[in-house]
VOKE-702905 format. One record per residue: x, y, z of N, C-alpha, C in turn. Coordinates in steps of 0.05 Angstrom, whole numbers, plus 5000, padded with zeros to 4 digits. Example, Ala and Ser with C-alpha at 12.3 -4.5 7.8 and 13.67 -1.06 7.14 Angstrom:
526448865156524649105156526449345156
525749555142527349795143525850015157
***
This chain:
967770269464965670309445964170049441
961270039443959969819434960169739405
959169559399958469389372956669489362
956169609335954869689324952269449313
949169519325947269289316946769299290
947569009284946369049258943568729252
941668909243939468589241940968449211
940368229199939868129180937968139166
938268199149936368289127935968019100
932767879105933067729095930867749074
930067659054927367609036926467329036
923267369036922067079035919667149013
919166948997917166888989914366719000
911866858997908966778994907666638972
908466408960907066348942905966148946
902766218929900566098935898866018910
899265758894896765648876896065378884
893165518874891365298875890465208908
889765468922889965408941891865318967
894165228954896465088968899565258977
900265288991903065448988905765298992
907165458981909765298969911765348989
912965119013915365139027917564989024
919564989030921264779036921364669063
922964469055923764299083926764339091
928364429115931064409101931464369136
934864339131936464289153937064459173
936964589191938164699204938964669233
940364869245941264749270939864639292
938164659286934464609307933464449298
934364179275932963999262932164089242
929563899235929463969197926364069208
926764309187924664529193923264659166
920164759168919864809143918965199144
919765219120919765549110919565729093
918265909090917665999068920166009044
920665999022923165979008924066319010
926266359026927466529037930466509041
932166759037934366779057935867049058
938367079056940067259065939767509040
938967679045940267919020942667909009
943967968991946467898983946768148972
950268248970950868488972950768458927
950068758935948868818900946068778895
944268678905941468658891938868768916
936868778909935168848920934068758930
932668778955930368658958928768428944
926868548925926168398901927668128890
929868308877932568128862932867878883
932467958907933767698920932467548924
929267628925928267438929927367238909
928167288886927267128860929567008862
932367048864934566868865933166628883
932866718915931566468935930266288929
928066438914925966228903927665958878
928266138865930265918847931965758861
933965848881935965648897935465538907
932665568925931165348941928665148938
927965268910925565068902925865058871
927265188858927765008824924765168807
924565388821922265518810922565788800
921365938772922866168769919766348797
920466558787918466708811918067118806
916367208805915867418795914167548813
914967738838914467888853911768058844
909668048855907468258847906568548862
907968408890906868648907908768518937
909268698952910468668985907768578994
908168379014905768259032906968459062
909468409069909868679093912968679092
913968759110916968769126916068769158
917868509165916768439193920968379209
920168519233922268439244922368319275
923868139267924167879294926367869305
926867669324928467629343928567339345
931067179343931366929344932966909374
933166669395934966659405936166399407
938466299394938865999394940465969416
938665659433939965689468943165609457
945265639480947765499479947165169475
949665159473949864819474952764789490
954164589490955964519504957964649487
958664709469960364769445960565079444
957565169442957765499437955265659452
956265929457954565989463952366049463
950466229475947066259468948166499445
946666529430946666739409942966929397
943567119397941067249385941367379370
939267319343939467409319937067509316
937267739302935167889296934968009264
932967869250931767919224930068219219
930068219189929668429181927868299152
925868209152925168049138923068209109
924168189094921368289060920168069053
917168039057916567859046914967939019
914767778999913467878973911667618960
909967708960908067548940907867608912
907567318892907867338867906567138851
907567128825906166868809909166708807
908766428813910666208816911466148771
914166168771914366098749915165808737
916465748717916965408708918665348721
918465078734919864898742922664908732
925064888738926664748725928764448733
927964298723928264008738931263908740
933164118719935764008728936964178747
935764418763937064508781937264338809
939964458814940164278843939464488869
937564388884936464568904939464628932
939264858935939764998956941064728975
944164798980945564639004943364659033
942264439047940764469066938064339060
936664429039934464419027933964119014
932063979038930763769024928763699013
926863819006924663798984922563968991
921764108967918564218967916564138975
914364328986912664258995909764478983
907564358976905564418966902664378994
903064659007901064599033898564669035
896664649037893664819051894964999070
892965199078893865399093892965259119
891465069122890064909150893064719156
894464669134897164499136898964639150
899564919137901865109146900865069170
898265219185897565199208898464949225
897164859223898564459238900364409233
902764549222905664429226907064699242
905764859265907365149261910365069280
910364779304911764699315914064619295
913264599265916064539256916264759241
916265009246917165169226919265369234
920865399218923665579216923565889244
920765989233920666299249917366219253
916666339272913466419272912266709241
915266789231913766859214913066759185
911966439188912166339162909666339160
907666299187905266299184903866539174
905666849198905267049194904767129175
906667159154906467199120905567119106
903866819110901566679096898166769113
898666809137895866959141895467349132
896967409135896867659123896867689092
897367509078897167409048894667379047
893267209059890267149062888767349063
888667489091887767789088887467929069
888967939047889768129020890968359035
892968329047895768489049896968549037
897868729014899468808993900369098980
902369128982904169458983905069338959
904569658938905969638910909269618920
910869398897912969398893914669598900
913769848887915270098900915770198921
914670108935914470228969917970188976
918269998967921269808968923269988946
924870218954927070378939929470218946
930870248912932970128923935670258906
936770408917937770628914940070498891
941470608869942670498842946370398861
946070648879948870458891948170288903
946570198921946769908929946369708914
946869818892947169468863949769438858
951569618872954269578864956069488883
957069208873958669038898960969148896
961769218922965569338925967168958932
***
C-alpha cells in the first residue's frame, strides 16, 4: 500500500501600510530568506487563528484578518545534499489580508526569524531571488489587484478546534 499524500497546510499573512509590506527575514535551509509572516497550521485552530498566532511569533505584531486574498498550492523540491536526500514538499497555503495591530516590543520573535521588514511592492519585486516561495510575491500582487473572499468562504468545522 502507498503513503497516503498529505500537503502541508500553511497560513501567511499580506500586510500592507502605508504603502509598504511587512516580511521577515529568517533562516532556513537554503540560506536566509525573506517571507510573508507565515507557517504551519497547528492542530486545534483555524485557518484564521493561525494566522494571527504567525503574525505575532514572527513579527511582534498583533494582526486582524479582514478578508482571504486566495488559497494557493505549491510544490517545493529541496535538492539532496551529501547527508540527505532530495525531498518534495507540497503546501497548501491561506493567505489573508488584514489591519496590522500594536507592536509588542518585549516579545521575542520566532526561533529562525531575524528581523522585520517594511517593503515597497517594487522592493518585494527586486528581491524575488531571495524569497522563501514564489508565492510571496504572488500574494502581494493579487493583494494589489483587490483580491478578496469574505472570511467565511474559510469553514472551520467546531471539531477541528479540538486537539486529541
Amino acid at each position: 500500500m502507498s503513503e497516503r499524500w498529505k500537503p502541508s497546510v500553511t497560513v501567511a499573512a499580506v500586510i500592507e501600510r502605508d504603502g509598504r509590506f511587512l516580511l521577515v527575514e529568517e533562516h532556513t535551509p537554503e540560506g536566509l530568506r525573506l517571507n510573508n509572516p507565515a507557517g504551519h497550521l497547528e492542530p486545534g485552530e483555524s485557518p484564521q487563528s493561525g494566522c494571527v498566532r504567525e503574525v505575532l511569533e514572527e513579527t511582534a505584531h498583533g494582526f486582524t484578518p479582514t478578508a482571504l486574498v486566495g488559497v494557493y498550492l505549491s510544490r517545493f523540491v529541496r535538492p539532496a545534499t551529501a547527508s540527505t536526500a532530495e525531498e518534495a514538499i507540497t503546501y497548501l497555503r491561506f493567505a489573508y489580508c488584514g489591519e496590522v495591530g500594536a507592536f509588542h516590543p518585549e516579545r521575542t520573535l520566532d526561533e529562525g526569524i531575524v528581523r522585520t521588514l517594511w517593503l515597497t511592492a517594487d522592493e518585494v519585486r527586486a528581491t524575488q531571488a531571495r524569497h522563501r516561495s514564489p508565492l510571496v510575491v504572488q500574494c502581494m500582487e493579487d493583494y494589489l489587484r483587490g483580491q478578496r473572499f469574505d472570511l467565511g468562504l474559510v469553514l472551520t468545522d467546531p471539531s477541528a478546534l479540538v486537539q486529541s
